[in-house]
C-alpha positions as CSV (number, residue, x, y, z in Angstrom):
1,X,-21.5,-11.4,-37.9
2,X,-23.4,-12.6,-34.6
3,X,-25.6,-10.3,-32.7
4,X,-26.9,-9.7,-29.5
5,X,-29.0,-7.6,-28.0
6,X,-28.0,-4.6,-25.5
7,X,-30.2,-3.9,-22.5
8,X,-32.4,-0.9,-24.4
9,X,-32.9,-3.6,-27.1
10,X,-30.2,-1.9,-29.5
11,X,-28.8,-5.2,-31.7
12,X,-24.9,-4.9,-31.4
13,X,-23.1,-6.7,-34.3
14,X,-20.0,-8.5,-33.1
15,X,-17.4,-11.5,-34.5
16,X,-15.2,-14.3,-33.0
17,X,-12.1,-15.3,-34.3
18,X,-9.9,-18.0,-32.4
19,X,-9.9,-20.3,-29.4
20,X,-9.0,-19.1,-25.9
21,X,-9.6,-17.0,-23.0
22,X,-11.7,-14.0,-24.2
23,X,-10.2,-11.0,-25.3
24,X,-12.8,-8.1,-26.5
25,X,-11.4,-5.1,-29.0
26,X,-12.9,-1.7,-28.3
27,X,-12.4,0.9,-31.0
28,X,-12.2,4.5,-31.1
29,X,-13.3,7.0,-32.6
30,X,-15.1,6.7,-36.6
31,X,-13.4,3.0,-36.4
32,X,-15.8,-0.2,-36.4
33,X,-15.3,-3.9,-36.0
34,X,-13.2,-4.1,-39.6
35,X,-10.6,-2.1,-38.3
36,X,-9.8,-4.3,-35.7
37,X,-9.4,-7.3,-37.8
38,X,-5.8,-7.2,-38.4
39,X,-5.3,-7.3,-34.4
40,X,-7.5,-9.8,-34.1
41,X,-6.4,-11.8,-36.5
42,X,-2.6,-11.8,-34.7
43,X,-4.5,-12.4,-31.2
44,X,-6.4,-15.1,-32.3
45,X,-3.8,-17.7,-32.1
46,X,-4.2,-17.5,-28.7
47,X,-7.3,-16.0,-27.7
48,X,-10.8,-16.0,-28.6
49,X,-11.0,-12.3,-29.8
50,X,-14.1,-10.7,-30.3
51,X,-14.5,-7.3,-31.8
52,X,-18.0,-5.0,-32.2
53,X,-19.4,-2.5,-34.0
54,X,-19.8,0.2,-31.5
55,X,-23.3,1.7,-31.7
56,X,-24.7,3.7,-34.3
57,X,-22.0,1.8,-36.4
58,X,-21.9,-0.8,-39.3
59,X,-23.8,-3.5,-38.7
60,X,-25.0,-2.3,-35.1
61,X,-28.1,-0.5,-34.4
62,X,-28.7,3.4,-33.4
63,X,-30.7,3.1,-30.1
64,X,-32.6,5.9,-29.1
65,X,-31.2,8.8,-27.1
66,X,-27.4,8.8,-26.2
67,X,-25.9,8.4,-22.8
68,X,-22.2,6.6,-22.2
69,X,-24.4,4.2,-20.2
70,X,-26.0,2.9,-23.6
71,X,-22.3,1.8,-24.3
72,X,-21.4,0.4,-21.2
73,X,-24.7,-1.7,-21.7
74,X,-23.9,-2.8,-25.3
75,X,-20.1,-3.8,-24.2
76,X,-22.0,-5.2,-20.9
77,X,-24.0,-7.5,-23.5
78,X,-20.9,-8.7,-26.3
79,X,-19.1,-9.9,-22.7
80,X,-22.0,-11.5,-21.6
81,X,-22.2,-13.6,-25.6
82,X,-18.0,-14.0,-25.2
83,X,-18.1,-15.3,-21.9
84,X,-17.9,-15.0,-18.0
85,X,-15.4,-12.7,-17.6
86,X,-13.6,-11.2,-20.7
87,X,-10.2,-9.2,-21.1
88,X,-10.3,-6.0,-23.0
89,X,-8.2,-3.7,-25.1
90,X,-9.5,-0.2,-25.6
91,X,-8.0,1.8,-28.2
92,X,-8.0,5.6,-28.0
93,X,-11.6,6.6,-27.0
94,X,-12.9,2.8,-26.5
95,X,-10.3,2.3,-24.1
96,X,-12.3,5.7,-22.2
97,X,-15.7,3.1,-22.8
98,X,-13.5,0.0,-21.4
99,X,-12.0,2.2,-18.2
100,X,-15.9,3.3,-17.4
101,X,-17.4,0.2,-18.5
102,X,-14.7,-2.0,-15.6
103,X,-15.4,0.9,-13.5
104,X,-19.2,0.3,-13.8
105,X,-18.5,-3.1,-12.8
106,X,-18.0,-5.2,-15.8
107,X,-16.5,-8.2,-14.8
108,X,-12.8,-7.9,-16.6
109,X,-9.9,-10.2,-15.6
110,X,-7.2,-8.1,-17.2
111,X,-7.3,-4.8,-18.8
112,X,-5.3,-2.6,-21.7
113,X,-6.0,0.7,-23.0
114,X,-3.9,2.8,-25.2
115,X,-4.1,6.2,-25.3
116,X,-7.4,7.2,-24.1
117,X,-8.1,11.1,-25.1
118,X,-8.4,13.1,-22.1
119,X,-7.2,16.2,-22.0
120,X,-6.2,17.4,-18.4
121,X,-5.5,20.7,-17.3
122,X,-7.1,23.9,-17.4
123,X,-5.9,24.5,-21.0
124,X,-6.8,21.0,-22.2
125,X,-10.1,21.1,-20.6
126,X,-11.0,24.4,-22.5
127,X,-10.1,23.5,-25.5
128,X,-12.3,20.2,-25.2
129,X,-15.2,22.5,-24.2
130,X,-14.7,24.4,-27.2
131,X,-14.2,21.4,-29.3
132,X,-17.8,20.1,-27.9
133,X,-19.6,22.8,-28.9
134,X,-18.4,23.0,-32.2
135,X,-18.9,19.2,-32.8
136,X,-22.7,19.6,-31.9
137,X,-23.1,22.8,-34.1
138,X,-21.5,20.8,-37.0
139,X,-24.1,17.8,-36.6
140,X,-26.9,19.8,-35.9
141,X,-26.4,21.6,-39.3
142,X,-25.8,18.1,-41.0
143,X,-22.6,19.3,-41.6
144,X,-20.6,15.5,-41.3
145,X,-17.6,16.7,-43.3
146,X,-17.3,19.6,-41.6
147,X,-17.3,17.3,-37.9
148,X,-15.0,14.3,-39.2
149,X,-12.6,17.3,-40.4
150,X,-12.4,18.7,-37.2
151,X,-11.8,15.3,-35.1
152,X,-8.6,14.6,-37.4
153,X,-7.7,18.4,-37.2
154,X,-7.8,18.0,-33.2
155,X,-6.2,14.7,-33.2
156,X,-3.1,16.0,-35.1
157,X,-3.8,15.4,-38.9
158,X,-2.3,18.4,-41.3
159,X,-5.0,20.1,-43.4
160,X,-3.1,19.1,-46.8
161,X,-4.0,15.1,-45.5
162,X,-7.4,15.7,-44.6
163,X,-8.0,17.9,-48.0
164,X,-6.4,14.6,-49.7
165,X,-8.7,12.4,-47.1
166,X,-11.5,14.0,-48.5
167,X,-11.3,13.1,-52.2
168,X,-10.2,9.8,-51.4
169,X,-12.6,6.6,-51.7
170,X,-13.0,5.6,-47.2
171,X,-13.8,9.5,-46.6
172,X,-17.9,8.7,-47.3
173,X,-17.2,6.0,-44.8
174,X,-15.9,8.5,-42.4
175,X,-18.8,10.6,-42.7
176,X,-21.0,7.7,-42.3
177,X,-20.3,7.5,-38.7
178,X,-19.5,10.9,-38.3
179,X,-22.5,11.3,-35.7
180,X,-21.2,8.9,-33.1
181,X,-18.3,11.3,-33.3
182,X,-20.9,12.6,-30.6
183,X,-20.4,9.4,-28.3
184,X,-16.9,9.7,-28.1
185,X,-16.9,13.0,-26.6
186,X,-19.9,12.6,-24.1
187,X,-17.6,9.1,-23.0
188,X,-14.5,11.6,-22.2
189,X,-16.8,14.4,-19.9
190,X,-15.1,17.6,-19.7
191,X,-11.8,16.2,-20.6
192,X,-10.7,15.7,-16.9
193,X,-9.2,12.0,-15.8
194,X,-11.9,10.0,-13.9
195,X,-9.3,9.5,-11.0
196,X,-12.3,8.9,-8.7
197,X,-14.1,6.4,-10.7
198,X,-10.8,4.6,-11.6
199,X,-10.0,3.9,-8.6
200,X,-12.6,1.6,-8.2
201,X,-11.1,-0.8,-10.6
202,X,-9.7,-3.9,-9.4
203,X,-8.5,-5.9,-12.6
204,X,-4.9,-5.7,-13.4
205,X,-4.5,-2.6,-15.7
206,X,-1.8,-2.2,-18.8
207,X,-2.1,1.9,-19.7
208,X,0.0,2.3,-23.0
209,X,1.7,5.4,-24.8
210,X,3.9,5.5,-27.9
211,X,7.0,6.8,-27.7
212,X,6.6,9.1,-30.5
213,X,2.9,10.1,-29.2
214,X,2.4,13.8,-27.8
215,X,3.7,15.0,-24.1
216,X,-0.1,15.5,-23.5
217,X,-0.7,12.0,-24.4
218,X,2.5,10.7,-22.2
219,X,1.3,12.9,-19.3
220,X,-2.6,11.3,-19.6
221,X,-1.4,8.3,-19.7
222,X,0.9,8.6,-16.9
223,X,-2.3,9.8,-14.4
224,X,-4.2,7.3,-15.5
225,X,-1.9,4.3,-14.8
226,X,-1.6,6.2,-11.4
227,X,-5.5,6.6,-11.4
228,X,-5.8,2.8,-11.3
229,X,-4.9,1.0,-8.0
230,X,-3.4,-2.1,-10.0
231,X,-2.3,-0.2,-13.0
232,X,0.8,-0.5,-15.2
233,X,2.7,1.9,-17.3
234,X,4.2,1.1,-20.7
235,X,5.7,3.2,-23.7
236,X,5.9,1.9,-26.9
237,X,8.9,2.7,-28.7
238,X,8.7,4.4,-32.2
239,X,4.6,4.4,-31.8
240,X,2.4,7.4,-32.3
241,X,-1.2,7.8,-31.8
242,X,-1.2,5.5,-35.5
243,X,-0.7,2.1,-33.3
244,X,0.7,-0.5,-35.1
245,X,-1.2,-4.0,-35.0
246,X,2.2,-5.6,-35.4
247,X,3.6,-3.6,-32.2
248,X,1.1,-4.2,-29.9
249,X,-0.2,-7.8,-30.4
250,X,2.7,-9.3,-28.9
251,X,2.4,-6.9,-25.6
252,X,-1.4,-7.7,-25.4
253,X,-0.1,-11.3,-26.0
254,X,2.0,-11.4,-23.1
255,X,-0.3,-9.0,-20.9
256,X,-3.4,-11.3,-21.9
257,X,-1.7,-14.5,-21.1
258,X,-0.9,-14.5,-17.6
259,X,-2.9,-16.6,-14.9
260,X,-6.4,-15.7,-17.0
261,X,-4.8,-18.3,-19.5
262,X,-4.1,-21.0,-17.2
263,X,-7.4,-20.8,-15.3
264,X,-9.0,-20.9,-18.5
265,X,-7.2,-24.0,-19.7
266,X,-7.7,-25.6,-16.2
């Protein structure tokens, strides 16, 4: 993997694959740049993909103190090493770190997220309140079982999986990263859609949902696409908050290879 450095002097791992206009991955939650590599791989054909260990995360450094700005930074730096301007995908919480990161003013030609967690309404936001606190309590104590348990519980994963999850060989992986678990929720504030900040954003905007995914997450995804002054909806049929690399390359495919593609090749 290449590196480069983010603004604080954090190294931020990253690797190319293809030829094309570029097209950055952003991961979510626990993930890191190896779990993009089957998307990547089916983007590459046409694109010069670039995915990144988010920070705190495989072969990317910790940093010191944690703000969402340290990530619009690091994401600031992997566009400035992939080129001019970059297209992004954002995938669950790193499509919250693309949406603030273009709304920070990131140069972005076109722009996908699917699925960003925020949790609207008055019920949504206290549950993410009470979610926070027990998060910190749970890393405080060093408990990173206890934390990565309660991100799949709140994300929809039956305690008979993540009792099996835990005796199975990627769970010390999970806990690995469990701490930037952290990052992710300070990136989605109290829960609340950014409406404000979005509508500052000028690229082209695809928001995605599955068809299968939660009314919550249809409903988020809905404001957010209405958020966005240049801002697409789309619904994925059969998809739940489990994309499928398969499902989604071709979209980003088409999405990804509009005018950006022919100014590139010009």
């Amino acid at each position: 993997m290449d590196k480069t450095l983010s603004r604080d002097g954090t190294s931020i791992a990253y690797r190319r694959r293809g030829d094309g206009p570029p097209v950055i991955l952003v991961g979510g939650a626990l993930s890191t740049s190896a779990d993009e590599a089957t998307l990547a791989a089916l983007l590459a054909p046409r694109f010069t993909v670039v995915t990144y260990d988010r920070r705190g995360r495989g072969a990317s450094g910790h940093g010191g103190p944690y703000t969402p700005r340290r990530e619009i930074e690091d994401l600031t730096a992997v566009a400035a090493a992939a080129g001019e301007r970059v297209s992004l995908f954002g995938m669950l919480s790193g499509g919250a770190l693309a949406l603030e990161a273009t709304a920070a003013g990131l140069p972005v030609d076109l722009l996908a997220v699917y699925e960003p967690p925020y949790t609207p309404g008055a019920d949504g936001l206290l549950h993410k309140s009470r979610c926070t606190t027990l998060l910190h309590r749970l890393l405080e104590n060093g408990d990173r079982g206890g934390a990565v348990e309660l991100y799949l519980s709140r994300t929809g994963v039956p305690q008979e999986t993540i009792t099996r999850m835990r005796r199975a060989p990627l769970w010390p992986g999970l806990e690995a990263v469990a701490h930037t678990l952290a990052y992710d929720d300070a990136l989605l504030g109290d829960g609340s859609v950014p409406a404000g900040r979005l509508a500052s954003i000028t690229a082209r905007t695809l928001v995605v949902t599955g068809g299968f995914s939660t009314a919550r997450a249809h409903e988020t995804t809905l404001a957010l696409a209405a958020a966005i002054p240049r801002a697409r909806h789309r619904t994925l049929t059969g998809q739940t908050r489990e994309l499928a690399p398969h499902v989604i390359a071709p979209v980003l495919s088409d999405f990804f290879a509009t005018d950006v593609f022919l100014r590139w090749a010009s």
